[in-house]
KOLGUKOL-148141 format. One record per residue (C-alpha): x, y, z; residue in three letters. Coordinates in steps of 0.1 Angstrom, whole numbers, plus 5000, padded with zeros to 4 digits. Layout:
XYZAla;...
***
This chain:
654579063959Unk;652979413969Unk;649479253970Unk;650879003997Unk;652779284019Unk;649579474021Unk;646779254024Unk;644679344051Unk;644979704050Unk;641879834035Unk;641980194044Unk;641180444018Unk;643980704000Unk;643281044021Unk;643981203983Unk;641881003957Unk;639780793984Unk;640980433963Unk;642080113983Unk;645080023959Unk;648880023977Unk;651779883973Unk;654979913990Unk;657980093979Unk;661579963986Unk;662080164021Unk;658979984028Unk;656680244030Unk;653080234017Unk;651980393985Unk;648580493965Unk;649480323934Unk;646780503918Unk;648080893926Unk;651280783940Unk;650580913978Unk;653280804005Unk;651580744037Unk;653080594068Unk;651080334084Unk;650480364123Unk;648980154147Unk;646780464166Unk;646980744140Unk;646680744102Unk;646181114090Unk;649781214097Unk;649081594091Unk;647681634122Unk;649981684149Unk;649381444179Unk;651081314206Unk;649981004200Unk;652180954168Unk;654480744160Unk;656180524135Unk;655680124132Unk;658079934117Unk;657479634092Unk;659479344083Unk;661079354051Unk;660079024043Unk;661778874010Unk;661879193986Unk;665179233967Unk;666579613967Unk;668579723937Unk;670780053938Unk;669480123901Unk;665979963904Unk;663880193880Unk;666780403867Unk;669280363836Unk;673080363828Unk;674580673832Unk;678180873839Unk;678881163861Unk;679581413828Unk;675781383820Unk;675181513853Unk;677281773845Unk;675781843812Unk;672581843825Unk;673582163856Unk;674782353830Unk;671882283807Unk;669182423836Unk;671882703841Unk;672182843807Unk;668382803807Unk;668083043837Unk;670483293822Unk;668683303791Unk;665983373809Unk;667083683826Unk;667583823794Unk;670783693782Unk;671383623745Unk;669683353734Unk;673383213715Unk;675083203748Unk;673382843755Unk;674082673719Unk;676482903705Unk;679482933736Unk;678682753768Unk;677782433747Unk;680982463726Unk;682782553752Unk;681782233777Unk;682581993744Unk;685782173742Unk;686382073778Unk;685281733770Unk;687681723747Unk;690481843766Unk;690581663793Unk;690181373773Unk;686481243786Unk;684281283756Unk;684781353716Unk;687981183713Unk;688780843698Unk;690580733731Unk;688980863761Unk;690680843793Unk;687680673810Unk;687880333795Unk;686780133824Unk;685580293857Unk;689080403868Unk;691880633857Unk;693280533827Unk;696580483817Unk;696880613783Unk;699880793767Unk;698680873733Unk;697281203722Unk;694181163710Unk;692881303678Unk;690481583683Unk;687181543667Unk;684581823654Unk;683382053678Unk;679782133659Unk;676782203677Unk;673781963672Unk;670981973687Unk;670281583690Unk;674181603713Unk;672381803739Unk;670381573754Unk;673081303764Unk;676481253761Unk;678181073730Unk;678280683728Unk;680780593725Unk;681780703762Unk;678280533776Unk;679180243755Unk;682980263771Unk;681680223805Unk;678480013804Unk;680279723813Unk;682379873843Unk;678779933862Unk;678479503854Unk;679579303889Unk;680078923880Unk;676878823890Unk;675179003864Unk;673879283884Unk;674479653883Unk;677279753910Unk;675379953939Unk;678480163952Unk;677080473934Unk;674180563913Unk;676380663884Unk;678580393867Unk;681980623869Unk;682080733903Unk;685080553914Unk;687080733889Unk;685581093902Unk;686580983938Unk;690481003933Unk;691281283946Unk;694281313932Unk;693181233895Unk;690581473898Unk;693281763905Unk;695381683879Unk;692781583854Unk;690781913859Unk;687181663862Unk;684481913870Unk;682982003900Unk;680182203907Unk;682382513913Unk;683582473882Unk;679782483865Unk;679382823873Unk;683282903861Unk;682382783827Unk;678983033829Unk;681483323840Unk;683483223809Unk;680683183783Unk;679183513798Unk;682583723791Unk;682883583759Unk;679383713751Unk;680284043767Unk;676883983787Unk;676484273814Unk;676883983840Unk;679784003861Unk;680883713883Unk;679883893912Unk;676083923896Unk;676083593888Unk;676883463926Unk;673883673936Unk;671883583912Unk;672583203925Unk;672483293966Unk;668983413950Unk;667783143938Unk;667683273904Unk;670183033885Unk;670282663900Unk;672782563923Unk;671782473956Unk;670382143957Unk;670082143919Unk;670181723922Unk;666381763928Unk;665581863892Unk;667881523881Unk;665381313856Unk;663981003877Unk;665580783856Unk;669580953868Unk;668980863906Unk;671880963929Unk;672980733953Unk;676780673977Unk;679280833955Unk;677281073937Unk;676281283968Unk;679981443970Unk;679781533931Unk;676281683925Unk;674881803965Unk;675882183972Unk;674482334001Unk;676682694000Unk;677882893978Unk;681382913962Unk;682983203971Unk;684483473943Unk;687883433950Unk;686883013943Unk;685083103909Unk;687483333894Unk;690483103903Unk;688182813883Unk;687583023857Unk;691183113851Unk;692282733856Unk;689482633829Unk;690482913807Unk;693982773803Unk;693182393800Unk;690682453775Unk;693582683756Unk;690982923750Unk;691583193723Unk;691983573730Unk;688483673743Unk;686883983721Unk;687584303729Unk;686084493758Unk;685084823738Unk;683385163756Unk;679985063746Unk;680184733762Unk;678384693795Unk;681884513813Unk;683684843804Unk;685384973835Unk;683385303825Unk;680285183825Unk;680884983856Unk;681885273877Unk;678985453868Unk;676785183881Unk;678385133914Unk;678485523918Unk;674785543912Unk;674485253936Unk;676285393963Unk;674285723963Unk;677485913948Unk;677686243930Unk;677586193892Unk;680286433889Unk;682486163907Unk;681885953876Unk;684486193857Unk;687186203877Unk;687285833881Unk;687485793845Unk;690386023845Unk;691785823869Unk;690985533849Unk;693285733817Unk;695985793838Unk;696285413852Unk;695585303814Unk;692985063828Unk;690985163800Unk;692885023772Unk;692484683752Unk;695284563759Unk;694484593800Unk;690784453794Unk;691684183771Unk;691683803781Unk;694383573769Unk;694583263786Unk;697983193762Unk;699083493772Unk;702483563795Unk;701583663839Unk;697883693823Unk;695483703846Unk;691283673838Unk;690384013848Unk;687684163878Unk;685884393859Unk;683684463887Unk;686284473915Unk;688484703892Unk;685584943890Unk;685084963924Unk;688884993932Unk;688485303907Unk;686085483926Unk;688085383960Unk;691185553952Unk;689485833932Unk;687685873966Unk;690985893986Unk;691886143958Unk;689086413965Unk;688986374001Unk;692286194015Unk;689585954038Unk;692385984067Unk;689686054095Unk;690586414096Unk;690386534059Unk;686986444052Unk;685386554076Unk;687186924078Unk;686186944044Unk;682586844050Unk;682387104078Unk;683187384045Unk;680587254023Unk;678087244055Unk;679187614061Unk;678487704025Unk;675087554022Unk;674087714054Unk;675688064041Unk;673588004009Unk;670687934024Unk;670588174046Unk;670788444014Unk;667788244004Unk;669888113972Unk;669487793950Unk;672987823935Unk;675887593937Unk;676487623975Unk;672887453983Unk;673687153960Unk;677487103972Unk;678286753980Unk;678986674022Unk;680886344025Unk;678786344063Unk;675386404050Unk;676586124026Unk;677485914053Unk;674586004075Unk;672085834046Unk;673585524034Unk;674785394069Unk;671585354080Unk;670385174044Unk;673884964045Unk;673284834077Unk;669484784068Unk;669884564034Unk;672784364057Unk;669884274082Unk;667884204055Unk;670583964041Unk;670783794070Unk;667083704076Unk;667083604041Unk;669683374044Unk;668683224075Unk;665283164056Unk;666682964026Unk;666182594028Unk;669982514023Unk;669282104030Unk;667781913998Unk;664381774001Unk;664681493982Unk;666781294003Unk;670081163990Unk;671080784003Unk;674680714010Unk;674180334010Unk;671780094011Unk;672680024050Unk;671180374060Unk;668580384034Unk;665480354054Unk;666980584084Unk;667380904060Unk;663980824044Unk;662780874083Unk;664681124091Unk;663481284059Unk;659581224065Unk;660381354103Unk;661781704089Unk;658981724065Unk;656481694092Unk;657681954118Unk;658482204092Unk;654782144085Unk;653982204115Unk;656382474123Unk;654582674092Unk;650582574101Unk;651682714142Unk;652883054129Unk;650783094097Unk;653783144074Unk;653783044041Unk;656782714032Unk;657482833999Unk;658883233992Unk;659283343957Unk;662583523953Unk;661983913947Unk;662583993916Unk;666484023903Unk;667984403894Unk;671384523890Unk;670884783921Unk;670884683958Unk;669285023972Unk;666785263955Unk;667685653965Unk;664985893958Unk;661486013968Unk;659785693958Unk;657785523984Unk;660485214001Unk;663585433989Unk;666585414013Unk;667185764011Unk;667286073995Unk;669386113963Unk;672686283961Unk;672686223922Unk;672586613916Unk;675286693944Unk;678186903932Unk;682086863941Unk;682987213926Unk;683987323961Unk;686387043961Unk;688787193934Unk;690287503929Unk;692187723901Unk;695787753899Unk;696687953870Unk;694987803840Unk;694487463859Unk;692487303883Unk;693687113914Unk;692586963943Unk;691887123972Unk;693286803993Unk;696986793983Unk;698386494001Unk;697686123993Unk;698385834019Unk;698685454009Unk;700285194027Unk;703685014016Unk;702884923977Unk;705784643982Unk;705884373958Unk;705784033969Unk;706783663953Unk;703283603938Unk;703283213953Unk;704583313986Unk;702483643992Unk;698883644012Unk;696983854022Unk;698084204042Unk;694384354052Unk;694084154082Unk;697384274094Unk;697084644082Unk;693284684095Unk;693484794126Unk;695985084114Unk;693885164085Unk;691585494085Unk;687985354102Unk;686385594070Unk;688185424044Unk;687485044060Unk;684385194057Unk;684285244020Unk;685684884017Unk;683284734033Unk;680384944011Unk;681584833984Unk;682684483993Unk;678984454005Unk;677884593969Unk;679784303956Unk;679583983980Unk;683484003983Unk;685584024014Unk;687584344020Unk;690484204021Unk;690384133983Unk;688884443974Unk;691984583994Unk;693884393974Unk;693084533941Unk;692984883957Unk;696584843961Unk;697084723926Unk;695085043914Unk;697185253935Unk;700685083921Unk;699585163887Unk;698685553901Unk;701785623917Unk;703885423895Unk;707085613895Unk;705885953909Unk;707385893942Unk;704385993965Unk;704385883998Unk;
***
């Protein structure tokens, strides 16, 4: 058939310089020696070379019969599934997680979910025959041991279940979709109340494996490491075996082209937590890295704060018992238990601890960096090296991280804008527009081409390296700006009697009100223009720090604060 639709066109492969084509099913003409897509033209044949004189000729079909599956096998969304999480746990591993966290939790946690929601190991799965099922009886759960021959593909018997839904009565393979249950994905409301996974819920499932694990990963690091390219998301269809090929209904399951957001992941996580009926996650001890200790001290050495800072928050952290098991332990079983923010928690810490030492009001902090300005200056002028040269100025603090904050957002920006966010391996809808993507496609292709040979760039950027820091304070050649590590916040308490107190003796906060948790949103939006500038400021620092909005970081500021003033009647 090929040898007929190409005879007559004798030109050589411009890659291995044979005369063998044949014709692929959007009609285009291929080296079937290297596999080389061309596009035959009339005027021009090299298509790399920009011309005006291109342009695209179109050729009859003829009699060639297109199949949606043509080349591929049988195979169900789940594996598709399987196989994101597979390349995820991969790219975690990677990075330097535990090597257990692939086989050992995420793996027994995704057949647990299997199993749950009734899809896979169970004797009556719900997917029987392309559509929702109808089964009432509770299946008998099956063992939930790892083996290594389960991790390529999914069990049999569901394959087996629904290798003949994907049959038409003809005989041939159905080409609505690419995948043989795709109709049952596409209720809407099944997939709700079924809990079928999305690919939000892939990197839930990660979040949940890495706090079982106790990994040093918090959701927050994990949604940069993705926006970096670091763990697959974006477009992770592309890396799909040849044989799984996506077509019509597939494209709304597997293509992601943004991000999820946190608030998205951590409300997936908590939702998969509880239909898996997890058990009580282990214990977050001192020594472990998701520790709201540890954590503070991260973000304060990330934020160019005074180590000194670091022990007043965790005295702030005693008095709001946020250091306690109890506090940092997960039960999905358990009563108004939520999965905790470890990371947002920490930074909420060092919020209020901030409002603490320096009341952030727009007056406070300022009149008090004035004093430490006056003592440095008084020092210096006495030509001393003491305590007064090394006393910590909220302004000078100011003065060097705006400049880097508003630098690394820039930087953000152009990064983002840079990121190839559309997939290039194009994804047909249906057979109808099958040969106008495939242009559309080739068209991209070539002025990006272009676009890149014009201004000399390169196409392909290798993400930078990942690290738990966003600036770099020191001497060191690139550094943001100069340390305040060392700084000291002696200045900022004073002795009364046998005690120490601090200097600022007022706290503000606005109403801690309690609100029905199903009817209550968000305040920020409402409150911000009456909020201090300096302490939207500091929200938006450390809501920068961790991809989050400042509204939510707000919101858990409040919730630090409630637990504070709980009963001390401060206004």
């Amino acid at each position: 058939m090929d040898e007929d639709l190409t005879e007559g066109y004798s030109e050589p492969c411009g890659q291995c310089g044979n005369v063998c084509w044949g014709l692929t099913d959007a009609e285009q003409f291929f080296c079937k020696n290297c596999h080389n897509v061309i596009e035959r033209t009339k005027d021009v044949v090299d298509s790399s070379t920009y011309s005006a004189n291109n342009r695209i000729s179109h050729f009859p079909s003829g009699t060639r019969k297109r199949n949606g599956r043509e080349g591929g096998r049988k195979w169900i969304v789940c594996e598709g599934f399987q196989f994101i999480l597979k390349h995820q746990a991969e790219a975690l591993v990677g990075l330097g997680v535990c090597p257990e966290f692939k086989k050992k939790v995420l793996w027994n946690f995704w057949m647990r979910y299997l199993q749950k929601t009734r899809q896979a190991y169970t004797k009556n799965p719900r997917i029987t025959n392309g559509s929702p099922g109808d089964i009432t009886s509770d299946s008998e759960p099956e063992s939930l041991a790892l083996n290594e021959s389960s991790e390529a593909s999914l069990p049999n018997r569901v394959s087996s279940a629904l290798e003949d839904s994907g049959n038409t009565s003809d005989g041939k393979l159905s080409v609505c979709s690419g995948s043989l249950d795709a109709a049952y994905y596409s209720f809407a409301k099944e997939s709700k109340s079924r809990h079928l996974m999305t690919m939000p819920r892939t990197l839930a499932l990660c979040h949940l494996a890495l706090l079982w694990m106790r990994e040093a990963i918090t959701l927050a690091d994990l949604l940069r490491l993705v926006s970096k390219r670091h763990v697959p998301y974006i477009n992770v269809h592309e890396h799909f075996p040849e044989e799984m090929k996506i077509f019509g209904k597939d494209c709304k399951f597997f293509i992601a082209e943004s991000i999820p957001s946190y608030r998205m992941v951590h409300r997936e996580a908590s939702l998969l937590a509880k239909v898996m009926e997890l058990p009580t996650f282990p214990p977050v001890s001192q020594d472990c890295l998701l520790h709201p200790a540890l954590l503070c001290l991260r973000y304060t050495m990330d934020a160019n704060l005074p180590d000194e800072l670091h022990l007043l928050v965790c005295k702030v952290m005693e008095k709001t018992a946020m250091g306690n098991d109890f506090f940092l332990t997960f039960d999905p079983a358990g009563p108004k238990q939520r999965l905790p923010c470890y990371d947002l928690q920490a930074a909420a810490l060092i919020i209020v601890t901030m409002k603490l030492l320096f009341k952030l009001d727009d007056q406070t902090e300022w009149m008090l960096s004035r004093k430490a300005d006056k003592r440095r200056e008084k020092h210096h002028m006495k030509k001393k090296t003491t305590t007064g040269s090394k006393m910590f100025s909220l302004r000078r603090w100011y003065m060097s991280v705006q400049p880097a904050l508003e630098s690394a957002r820039e930087r953000e920006e152009q990064a983002e804008a840079r990121q190839a966010w559309k997939s290039k391996k194009p994804v047909v809808p249906n057979l109808k527009n099958k040969t106008l993507v495939l242009k559309r496609r080739r068209v991209v292709e070539q002025l990006q081409s272009n676009f890149h040979t014009l201004t000399g760039s390169t196409m392909e950027q290798q993400p930078p390296a990942p690290s738990s820091f966003l600036f770099l304070w020191g001497t060191e050649e690139g550094a943001d700006g100069p340390s305040l590590h060392h700084k000291r916040l002696a200045f900022l308490m004073e002795k009364k009697g046998r005690a120490r107190c601090l200097v600022n003796r007022k706290y503000w906060h606005p109403a801690l009100r309690l609100c029905h948790p199903r009817e209550c949103r968000e305040h920020f939006l409402e409150l911000e223009s009456s909020l201090p500038r300096m302490y939207v400021w500091l929200l938006g620092l450390f809501s920068f720090l961790l991809g989050v909005s400042q509204a939510q970081l707000h919101g858990e500021v409040i919730q630090v604060e409630r637990r504070l003033l709980r009963g001390k009647g401060m206004r």
